[in-house]
Structures are given as structure tokens and as C-alpha cells.
VEXDREN-2710 file (C-alpha; in Angstrom, 1 decimal):
% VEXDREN-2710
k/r/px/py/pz
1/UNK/0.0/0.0/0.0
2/UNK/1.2/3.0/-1.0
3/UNK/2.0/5.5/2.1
4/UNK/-0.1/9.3/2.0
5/UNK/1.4/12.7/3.4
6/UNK/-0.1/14.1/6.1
7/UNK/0.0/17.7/6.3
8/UNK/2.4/18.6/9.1
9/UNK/0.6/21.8/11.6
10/UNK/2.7/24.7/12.1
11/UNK/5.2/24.5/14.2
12/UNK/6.7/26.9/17.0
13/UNK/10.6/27.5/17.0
14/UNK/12.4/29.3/19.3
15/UNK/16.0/29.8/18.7
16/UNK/18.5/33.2/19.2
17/UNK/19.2/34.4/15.4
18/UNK/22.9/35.1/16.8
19/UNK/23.7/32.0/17.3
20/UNK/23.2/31.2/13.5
21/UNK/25.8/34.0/12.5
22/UNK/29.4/32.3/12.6
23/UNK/31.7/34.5/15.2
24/UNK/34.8/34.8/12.6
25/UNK/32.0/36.4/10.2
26/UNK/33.5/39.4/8.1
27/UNK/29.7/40.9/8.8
28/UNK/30.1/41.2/12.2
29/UNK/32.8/43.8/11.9
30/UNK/31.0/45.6/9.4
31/UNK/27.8/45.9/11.8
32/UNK/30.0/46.6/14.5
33/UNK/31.0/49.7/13.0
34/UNK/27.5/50.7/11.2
35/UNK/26.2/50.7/14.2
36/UNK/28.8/52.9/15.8
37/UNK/28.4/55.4/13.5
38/UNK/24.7/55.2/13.5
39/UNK/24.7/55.7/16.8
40/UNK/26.9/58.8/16.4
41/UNK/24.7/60.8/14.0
42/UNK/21.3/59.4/15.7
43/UNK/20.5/63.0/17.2
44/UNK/20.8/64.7/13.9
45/UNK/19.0/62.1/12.4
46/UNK/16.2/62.7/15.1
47/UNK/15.8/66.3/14.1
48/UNK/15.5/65.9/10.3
49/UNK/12.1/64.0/11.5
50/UNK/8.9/65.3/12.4
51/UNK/7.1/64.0/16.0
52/UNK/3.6/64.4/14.2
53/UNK/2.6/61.7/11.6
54/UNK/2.6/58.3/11.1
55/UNK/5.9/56.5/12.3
56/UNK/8.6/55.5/9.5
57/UNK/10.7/53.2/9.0
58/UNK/14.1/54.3/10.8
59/UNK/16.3/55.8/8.7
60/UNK/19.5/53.1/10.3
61/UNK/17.5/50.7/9.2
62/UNK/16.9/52.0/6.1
63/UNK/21.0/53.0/5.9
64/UNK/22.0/49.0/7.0
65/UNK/19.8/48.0/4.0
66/UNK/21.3/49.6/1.3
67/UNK/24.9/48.6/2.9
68/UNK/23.9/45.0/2.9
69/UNK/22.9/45.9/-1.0
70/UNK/26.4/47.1/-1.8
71/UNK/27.9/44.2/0.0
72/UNK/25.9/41.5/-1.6
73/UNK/25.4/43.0/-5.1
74/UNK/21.7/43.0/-5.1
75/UNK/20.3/43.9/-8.6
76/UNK/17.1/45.7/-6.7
77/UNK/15.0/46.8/-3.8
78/UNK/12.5/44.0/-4.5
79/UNK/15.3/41.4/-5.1
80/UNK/16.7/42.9/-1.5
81/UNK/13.5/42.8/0.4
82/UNK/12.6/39.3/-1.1
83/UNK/16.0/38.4/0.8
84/UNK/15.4/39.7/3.8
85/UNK/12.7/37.8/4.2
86/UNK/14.4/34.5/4.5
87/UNK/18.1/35.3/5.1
88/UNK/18.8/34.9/8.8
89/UNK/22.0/36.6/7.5
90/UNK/20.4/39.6/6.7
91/UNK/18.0/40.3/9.4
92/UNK/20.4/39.6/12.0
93/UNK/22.1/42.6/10.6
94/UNK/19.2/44.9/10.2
95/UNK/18.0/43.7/14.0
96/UNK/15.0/42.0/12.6
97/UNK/14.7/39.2/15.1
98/UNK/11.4/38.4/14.8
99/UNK/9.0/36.7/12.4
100/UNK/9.4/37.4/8.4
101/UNK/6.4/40.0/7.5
102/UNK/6.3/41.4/10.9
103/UNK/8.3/45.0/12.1
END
């Protein structure tokens, strides 16, 4: 007799996305550093935005991205974001620890 598949429910994993980036990683240095720098021109950063409004996405963020663009030689901003969403690599470095499709 011929076996069937049974449709598998969704499963829950819990796991620290750090653990899945290798510690000699040449990324690490580079976010290292981003994030220094980031950090150093946060305040004039906060000042080129508004307090009224609906919230944007940070401009770091937004700054990481296009680094990780350069780096990897992404063609576009679709390709990118399509990455994003499934390359552990990539969110760990834009802090993006939590479920793919969610902020």
C-alpha cells in the first residue's frame, strides 16, 4: 500500500538568530562599526524627522539595507526585500529578530 502525506501543523521554534551567524563572520565587523556610527549621527538624524505623523521606518535601518545591497550586489529593492525575508543573515544585521512579514 502506497503511504499518504499528512500535512504537518505549524510548528513553533524558538532559537536566538545570533547564534546562527558564525563569530569569525567578516559581517560582524562591518555591523559593529554601522552601528557605531549610526549611533553617532542618531541626534541629527532625530531632528530631520517630524514628531507628528505616522511612524517611519528608521532611517538606520533604512542606511544597514542599502549597505547589505552594496555588499551582496543585489540587482534591486524588490530582489533585497525578497532576501530579507528569508536570510537569517540579513535580518540579523538589520535587528530583525522576529517573524518574516512582521516590524
Amino acid at each position: 500500500m502506497r503511504g499518504r502525506v499528512e500535512a504537518q501543523g505549524v510548528m513553533f521554534h524558538a532559537f536566538h538568530i545570533e547564534d546562527f551567524v558564525p563569530a569569525d563572520h567578516p559581517l560582524r565587523s562591518i555591523k559593529r562599526r554601522a552601528d557605531a556610527i549610526l549611533k553617532d549621527i542618531s541626534p541629527d538624524l532625530n531632528r530631520a524627522y517630524t514628531k507628528q505623523g505616522a511612524p517611519s521606518i528608521r532611517p538606520e535601518r533604512l542606511i544597514k539595507t542599502l549597505v547589505l545591497q552594496a555588499l551582496y550586489s543585489t540587482r534591486s529593492e524588490t530582489q533585497l526585500m525578497e532576501q530579507i525575508g528569508y536570510k537569517l543573515l540579513f535580518r540579523w544585521f538589520l535587528d530583525l529578530h522576529g517573524i518574516p512579514g512582521t516590524p
